[in-house]
N, C-alpha and C positions, 0 to 999 in steps of 0.2 A: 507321833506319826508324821509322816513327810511326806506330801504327797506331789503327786508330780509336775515335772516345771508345765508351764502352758493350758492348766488346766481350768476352767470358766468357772469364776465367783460362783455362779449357780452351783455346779459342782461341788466346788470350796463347801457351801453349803448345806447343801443334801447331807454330802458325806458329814460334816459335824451333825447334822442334825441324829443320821444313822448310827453313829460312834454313839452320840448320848444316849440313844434308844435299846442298842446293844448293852451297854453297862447299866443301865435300869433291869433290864431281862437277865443278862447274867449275877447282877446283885439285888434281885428280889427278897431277898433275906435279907437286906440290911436296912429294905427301905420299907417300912409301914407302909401295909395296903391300903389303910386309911386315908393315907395322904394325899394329895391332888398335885399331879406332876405339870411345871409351868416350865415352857423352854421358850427360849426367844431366839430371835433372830433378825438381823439388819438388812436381811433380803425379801424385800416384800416375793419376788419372783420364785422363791422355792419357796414362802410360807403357802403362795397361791397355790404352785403345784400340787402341793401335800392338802389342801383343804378343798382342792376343784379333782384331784384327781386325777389330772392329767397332766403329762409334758411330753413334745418330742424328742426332746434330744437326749434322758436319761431314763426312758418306763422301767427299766430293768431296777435303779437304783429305788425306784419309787414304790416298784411292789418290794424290796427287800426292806423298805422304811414300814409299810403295811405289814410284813411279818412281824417285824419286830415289836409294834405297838399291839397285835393279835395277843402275844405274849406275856405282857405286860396287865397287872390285874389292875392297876391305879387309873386314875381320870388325869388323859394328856391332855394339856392345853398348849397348841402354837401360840405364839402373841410377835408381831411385828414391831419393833422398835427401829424409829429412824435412826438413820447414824449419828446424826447431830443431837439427839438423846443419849446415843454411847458415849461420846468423844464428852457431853458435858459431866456424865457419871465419872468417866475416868479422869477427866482433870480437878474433880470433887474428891474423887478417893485417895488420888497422888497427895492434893493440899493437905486432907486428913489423916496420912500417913508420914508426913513429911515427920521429922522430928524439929520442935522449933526451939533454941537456946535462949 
């Protein structure tokens, strides 16, 4: 999915966030109710949103985030991870994929 040019990290965000929560709900069959669903995200600013409830610049996006988790029978978990925690995962995962001769 593409989304469109100019549009605010927060944004950026929410929407992954709604994309992941949508494909939990539309593949419930494939994912154990058992299980306990953990998503992260590098934006403290929409982890806030979604756990205080509130934002102004996207409510619209934020109740369709609430739909979607209504939907969903497993235990969501948000978790904030700084980026400087991403960036050191993914230059661990490159070195560990790398192939070495």
């Amino acid at each position: 999915m593409r989304l469109t040019d100019n549009i605010t990290i927060f944004t950026a965000e929410l929407t992954a966030i709604k994309l992941a929560l949508l494909w939990l709900s539309e593949n419930n069959d494939r994912v154990s109710s058992s299980r306990d669903i953990s998503l992260y995200s590098d934006s403290l600013s929409a982890v806030h949103a979604i756990k205080n409830e509130q934002t102004d610049c996207r409510p619209n996006m934020l109740n369709e985030i609430y739909e979607h988790v209504k939907s969903i029978t497993n235990k969501i978990t948000l978790i904030w991870i700084p980026i400087t925690s991403v960036l050191k995962a993914m230059k661990w995962l490159t070195e560990k994929s790398t192939p070495h001769f």
